[in-house]
N, C-alpha and C positions, 0 to 999 in steps of 0.2 A: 374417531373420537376416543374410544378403547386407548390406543395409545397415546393420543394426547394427557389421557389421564396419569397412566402410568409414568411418564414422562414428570409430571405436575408431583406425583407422589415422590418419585426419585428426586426432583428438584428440593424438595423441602426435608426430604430426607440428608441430604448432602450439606444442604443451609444449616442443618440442628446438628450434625458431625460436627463440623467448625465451631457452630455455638459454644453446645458443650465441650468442646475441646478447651475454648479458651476461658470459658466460664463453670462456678459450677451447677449443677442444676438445678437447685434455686435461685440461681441469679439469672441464669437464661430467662428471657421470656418471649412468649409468641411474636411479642412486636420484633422483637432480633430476627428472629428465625424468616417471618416473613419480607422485613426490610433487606435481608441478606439472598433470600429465596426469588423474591421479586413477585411474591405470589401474594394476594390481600388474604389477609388475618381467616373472615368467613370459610373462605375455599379451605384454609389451610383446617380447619375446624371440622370443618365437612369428612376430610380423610381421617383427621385425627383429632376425636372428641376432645382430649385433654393433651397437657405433656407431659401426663405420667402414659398415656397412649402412645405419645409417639417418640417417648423413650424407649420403651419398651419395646418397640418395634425395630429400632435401632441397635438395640441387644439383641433380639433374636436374630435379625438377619447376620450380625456378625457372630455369632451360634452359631445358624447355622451355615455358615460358609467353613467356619471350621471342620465342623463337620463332616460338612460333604468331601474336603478335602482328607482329612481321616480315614472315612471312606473308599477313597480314589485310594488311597496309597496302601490301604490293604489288600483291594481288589489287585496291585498290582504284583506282588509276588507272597508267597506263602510263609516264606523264613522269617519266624520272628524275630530273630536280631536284623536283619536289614528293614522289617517295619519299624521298629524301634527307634533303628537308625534315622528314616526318613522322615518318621513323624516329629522325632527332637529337630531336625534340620528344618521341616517345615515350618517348627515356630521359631528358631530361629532367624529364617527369615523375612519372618514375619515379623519377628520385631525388628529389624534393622529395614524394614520396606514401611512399617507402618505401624511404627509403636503407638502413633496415635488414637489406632482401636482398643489396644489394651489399655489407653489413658483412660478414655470416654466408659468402656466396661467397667474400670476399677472407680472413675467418679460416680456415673450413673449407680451404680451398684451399693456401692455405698450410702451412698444420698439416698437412694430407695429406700434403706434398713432403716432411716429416722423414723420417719412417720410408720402412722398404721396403713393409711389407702395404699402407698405406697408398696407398701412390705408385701401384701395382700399378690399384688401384681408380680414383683419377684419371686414369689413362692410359685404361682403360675408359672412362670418364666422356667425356674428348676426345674417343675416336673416336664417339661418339653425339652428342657435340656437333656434331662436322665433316658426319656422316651430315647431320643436321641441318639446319646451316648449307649444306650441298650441297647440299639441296633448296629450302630460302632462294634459295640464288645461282641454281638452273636456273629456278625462279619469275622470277628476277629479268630472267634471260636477259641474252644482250650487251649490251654497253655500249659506243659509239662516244666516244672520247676527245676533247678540244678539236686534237690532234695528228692526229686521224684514224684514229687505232690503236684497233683493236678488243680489248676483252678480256672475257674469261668474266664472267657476274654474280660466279657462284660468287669469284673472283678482286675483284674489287669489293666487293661486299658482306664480304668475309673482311675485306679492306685498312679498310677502316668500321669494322665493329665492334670490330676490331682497335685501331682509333686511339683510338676512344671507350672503351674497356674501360681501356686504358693512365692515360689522363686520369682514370676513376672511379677506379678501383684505385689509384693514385701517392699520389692525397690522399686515399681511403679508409683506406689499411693509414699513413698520417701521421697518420691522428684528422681529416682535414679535411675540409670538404664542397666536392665538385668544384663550379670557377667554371659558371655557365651558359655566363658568355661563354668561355670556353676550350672547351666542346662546341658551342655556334653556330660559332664560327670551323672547327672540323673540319669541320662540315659545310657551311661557305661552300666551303672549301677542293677538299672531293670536288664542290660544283656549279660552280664552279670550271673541274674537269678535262675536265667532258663538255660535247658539242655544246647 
């Protein structure tokens, strides 16, 4: 049963990816989501009170997968110019495997910042992200600068993904697909700053 359910949450979760992809998120509604899911409206209720519920949960799982992968590739070597390296490659690849996450982030996202309920839920969502990202950055630990100056990963890593986010989102919510070569130079840039 256990699995069957998960199974049921995954499926509807996959139905509101497409949704939102092709709609925005006031125009999606439950009836899409489950006409596309194959799951009836109730059930899909059950998991997810609202669709600001299970927006949001659509954001944080592609969070946190970022994440986790951030994660992984700091655990994998120490030199912070080759995390640096891997991390700008990772989203790079990311967006050419699957820019339709960074669609669905930069429309959900958005559309959230209208209203008040909304905003309410994305502010939530931040601070799990920062949770997050804090643990990123204390992985990441200090960072000795080309100046000498010492700063937190946490502070680093934030200043990163920050730049690269900016760059996918700018020409994302434009209809454009961000340059590679405009996220390689970010990341020349931060190997650049350190020793």
């Amino acid at each position: 049963m256990e699995m069957e359910n998960i199974n049921k949450k995954e499926r509807i979760l996959e139905a509101a990816r497409d949704i939102f992809f092709k709609k925005s998120f006031y125009e999606a509604t439950m009836d899409d989501i489950a006409q596309l899911s194959g799951i009836k409206k109730p059930t899909i209720y059950y998991y997810f009170p609202s669709k600001i519920d299970l927006a949001s949960q659509l954001l944080e799982l592609n969070v946190k997968k970022i994440f986790e992968k951030i994660s992984e590739i700091i655990s994998t070597t120490s030199n912070v110019k080759q995390r640096i390296k891997m991390i700008v490659d990772f989203y790079i690849n990311l967006l050419e495997e699957n820019s339709k996450t960074f669609i669905i982030m930069q429309r959900i996202g958005y559309d959230f910042m209208q209203k008040e309920d909304s905003k309410k839920k994305i502010n939530e969502l931040f601070e799990k992200l920062r949770r997050k990202q804090g643990k990123a950055g204390d992985l990441f630990g200090e960072v000795i600068l080309c100046s000498g100056k010492k700063v937190s990963g946490d502070l680093f890593l934030y200043s990163m993904i920050a730049a690269l986010g900016r760059v996918i989102f700018e020409n994302v919510s434009q209809g454009r697909k961000p340059k590679k070569d405009d996220l390689l130079a970010i990341g020349d840039i931060f190997i650049a700053s350190v020793n």
